[in-house]
C-alpha positions in Angstrom: 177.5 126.8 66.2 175.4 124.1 67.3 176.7 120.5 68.3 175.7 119.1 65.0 177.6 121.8 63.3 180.9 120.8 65.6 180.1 117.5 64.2 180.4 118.4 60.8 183.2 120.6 61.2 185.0 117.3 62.6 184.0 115.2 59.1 186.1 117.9 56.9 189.5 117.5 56.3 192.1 120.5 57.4 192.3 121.9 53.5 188.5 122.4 54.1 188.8 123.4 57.8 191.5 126.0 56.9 189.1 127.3 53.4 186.3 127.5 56.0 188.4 129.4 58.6 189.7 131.6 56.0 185.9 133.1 54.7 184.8 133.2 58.9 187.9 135.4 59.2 186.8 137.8 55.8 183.0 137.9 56.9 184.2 138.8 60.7 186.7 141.1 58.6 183.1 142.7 56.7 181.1 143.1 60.0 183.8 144.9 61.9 184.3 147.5 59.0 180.8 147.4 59.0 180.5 148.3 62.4 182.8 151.2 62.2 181.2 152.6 59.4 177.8 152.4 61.6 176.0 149.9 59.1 175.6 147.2 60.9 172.4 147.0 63.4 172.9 143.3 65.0 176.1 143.7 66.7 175.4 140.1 68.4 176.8 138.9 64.4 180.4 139.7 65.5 180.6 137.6 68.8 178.9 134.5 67.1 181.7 134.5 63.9 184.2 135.2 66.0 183.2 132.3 68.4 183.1 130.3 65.4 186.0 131.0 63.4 187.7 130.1 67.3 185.8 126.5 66.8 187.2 126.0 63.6 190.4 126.6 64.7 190.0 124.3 67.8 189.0 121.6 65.7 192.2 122.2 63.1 194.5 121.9 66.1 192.4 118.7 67.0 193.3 117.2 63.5 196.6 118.2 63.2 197.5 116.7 67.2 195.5 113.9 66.2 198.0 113.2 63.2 200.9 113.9 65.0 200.3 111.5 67.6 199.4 109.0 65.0 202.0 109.3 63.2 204.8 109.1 66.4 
């Protein structure tokens, strides 16, 4: 992902961080059966949705310490 991409993964709210995490997880779930099966020819695909199912995670953790410190 690009920097304006982290940018407007920061804008969503966790509901839509989570919904977005959850169809990064079942497209990295597509390529890797994809893989095995020996259909897939750009194997570069895998490490970039893996990398950015990990920033979509990073930036739910960011949200969810950001409330809990707000909150205390």
């Amino acid at each position: 992902m690009k920097r304006t991409a982290m940018k407007d993964l920061r804008t969503l709210t966790i509901a839509e961080l989570q919904q977005k995490a959850r169809e990064t997880k079942e497209e990295l779930f597509n390529l890797r059966f994809a893989l095995r099966t020996g259909h897939l020819s750009d194997f570069s695909k895998v490490r970039e949705i893996r990398r950015d199912y990990a920033q979509i995670q990073t930036v739910i953790s960011e949200k969810r310490l950001a409330q809990s410190n707000g909150a205390a």
